[in-house]
C-alpha positions in Angstrom: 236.4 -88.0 59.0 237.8 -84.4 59.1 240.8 -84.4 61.8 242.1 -80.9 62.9 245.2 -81.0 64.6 245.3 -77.7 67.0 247.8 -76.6 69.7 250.7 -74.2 70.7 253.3 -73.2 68.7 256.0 -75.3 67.6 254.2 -78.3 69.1 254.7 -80.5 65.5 251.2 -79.8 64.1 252.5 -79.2 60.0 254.8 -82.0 60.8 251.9 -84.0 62.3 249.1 -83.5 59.5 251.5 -84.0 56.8 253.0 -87.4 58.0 249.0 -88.7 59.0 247.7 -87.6 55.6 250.3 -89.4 54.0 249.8 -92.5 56.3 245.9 -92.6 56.0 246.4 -91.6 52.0 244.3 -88.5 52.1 244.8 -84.5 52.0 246.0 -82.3 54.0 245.0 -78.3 54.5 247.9 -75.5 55.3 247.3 -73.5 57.8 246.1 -70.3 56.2 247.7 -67.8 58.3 251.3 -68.8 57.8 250.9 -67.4 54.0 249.2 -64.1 54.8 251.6 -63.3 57.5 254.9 -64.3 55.6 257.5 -61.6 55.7 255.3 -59.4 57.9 254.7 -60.9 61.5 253.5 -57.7 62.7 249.0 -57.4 62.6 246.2 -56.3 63.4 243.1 -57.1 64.4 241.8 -56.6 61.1 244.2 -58.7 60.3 243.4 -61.6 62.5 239.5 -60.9 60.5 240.7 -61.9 57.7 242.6 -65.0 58.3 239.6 -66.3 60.2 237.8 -65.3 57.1 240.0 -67.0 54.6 240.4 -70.0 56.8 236.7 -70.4 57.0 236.6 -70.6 53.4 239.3 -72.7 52.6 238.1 -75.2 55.2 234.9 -75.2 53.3 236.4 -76.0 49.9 238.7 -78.9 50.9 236.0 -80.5 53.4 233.6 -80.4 50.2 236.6 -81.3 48.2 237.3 -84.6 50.3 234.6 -85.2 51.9 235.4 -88.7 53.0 238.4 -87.5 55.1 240.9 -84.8 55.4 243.7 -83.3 57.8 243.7 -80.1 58.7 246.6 -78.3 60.1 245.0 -76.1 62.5 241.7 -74.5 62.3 239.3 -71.8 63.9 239.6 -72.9 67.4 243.5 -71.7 66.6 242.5 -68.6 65.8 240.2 -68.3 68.3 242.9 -68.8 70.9 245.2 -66.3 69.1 242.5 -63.6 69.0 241.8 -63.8 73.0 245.6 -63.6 73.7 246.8 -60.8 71.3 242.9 -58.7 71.6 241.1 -60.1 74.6 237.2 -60.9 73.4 236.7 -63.3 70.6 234.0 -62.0 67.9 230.7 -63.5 68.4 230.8 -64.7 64.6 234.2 -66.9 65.4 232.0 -68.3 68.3 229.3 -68.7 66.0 231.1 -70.3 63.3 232.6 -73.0 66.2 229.4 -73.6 67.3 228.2 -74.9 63.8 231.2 -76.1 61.9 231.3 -79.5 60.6 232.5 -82.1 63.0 235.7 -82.8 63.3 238.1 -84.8 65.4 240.6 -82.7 67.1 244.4 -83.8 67.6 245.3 -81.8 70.2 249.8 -81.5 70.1 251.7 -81.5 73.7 254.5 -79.3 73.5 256.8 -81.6 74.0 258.8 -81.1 71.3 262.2 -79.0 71.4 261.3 -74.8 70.1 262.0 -74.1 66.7 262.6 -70.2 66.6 260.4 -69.0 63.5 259.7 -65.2 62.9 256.1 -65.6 63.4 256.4 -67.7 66.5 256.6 -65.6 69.6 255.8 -67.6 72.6 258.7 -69.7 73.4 258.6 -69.7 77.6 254.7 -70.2 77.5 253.5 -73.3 75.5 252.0 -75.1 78.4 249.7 -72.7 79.8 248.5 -72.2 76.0 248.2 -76.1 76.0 246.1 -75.7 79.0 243.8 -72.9 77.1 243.5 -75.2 74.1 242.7 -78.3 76.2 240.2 -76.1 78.3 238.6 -74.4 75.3 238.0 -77.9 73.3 236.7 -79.7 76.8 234.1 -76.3 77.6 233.1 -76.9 73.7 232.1 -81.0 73.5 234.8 -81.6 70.9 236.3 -84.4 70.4 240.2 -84.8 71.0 243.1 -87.4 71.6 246.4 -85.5 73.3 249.0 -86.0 71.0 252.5 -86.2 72.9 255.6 -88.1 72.6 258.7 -87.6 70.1 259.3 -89.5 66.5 257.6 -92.1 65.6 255.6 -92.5 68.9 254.0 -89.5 68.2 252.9 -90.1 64.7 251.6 -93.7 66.2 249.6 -91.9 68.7 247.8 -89.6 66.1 247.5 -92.8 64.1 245.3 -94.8 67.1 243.4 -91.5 68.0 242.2 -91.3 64.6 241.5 -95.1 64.3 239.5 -94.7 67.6 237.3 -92.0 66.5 236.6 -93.8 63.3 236.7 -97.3 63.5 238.1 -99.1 60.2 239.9 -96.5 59.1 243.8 -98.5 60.0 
């Protein structure tokens, strides 16, 4: 079972896939773009390509990697969302790409949680309508998804029976 937990910024998604993957004993992937944009939060499109690019392929290796299970913190639907709010029309090769990725179960974070400034965060005032867009662009898709919302421990429980009902046995 692959688990990709998506959502707005600051909504607890590292803190999420770190603390399930050391619950359920298995790995966790980093989201990609953090690296490539540390120390320079200013892009480009270009830019965006070749995070969607590199995240593609790291998703690849770990899923092969692990291919019983695996937590990954965030994933191309992110990006997808990203691209349509910093450049309007998402590439027909991310579309493709989501339409054939391996399946997945999606944890989908509630911002609920207090802001965190951050240099690359930049959305502070607008987390629920990009909740909305997240929530709307998983639903259009099929995918599955569990909300994840509450604060400490409830939260962490939450993720923990979303999981558990996607793939029975696994708690």
């Amino acid at each position: 079972m692959i688990v990709s937990i998506v959502g707005p910024e600051s909504s607890g998604k590292t803190s999420l896939a770190t603390a399930l993957a050391e619950e359920l004993s298995t790995n966790w992937l980093p989201e990609y773009a953090r690296e490539y944009l540390s120390g320079r939060p200013d892009y480009t499109e270009l830019d965006l390509e070749e995070i969607a690019r590199e995240q593609i392929a790291r998703e690849k290796a770990f899923i092969e990697a692990n291919p019983r299970a695996g937590i990954l913190d965030t994933d191309l639907i992110v990006i997808a969302i990203w691209w349509r709010e910093q450049f309007g029309q998402v590439p027909d090769w991310v579309e493709r790409h989501l339409d054939h990725q391996p399946l997945r179960h999606y944890l989908l974070t509630r911002p609920d949680l207090p802001w965190e400034p951050d240099p690359l965060r930049v959305s502070p005032h607008d987390r629920e309508r990009l909740f909305g867009l997240y929530r709307e662009l998983l639903s259009n898709r099929g995918f599955a998804f569990s909300e994840i919302y509450g604060q400490g421990p409830i939260r962490l429980e939450r993720a923990l029976d979303a999981v558990a009902g996607s793939t029975p046995g696994i708690r």
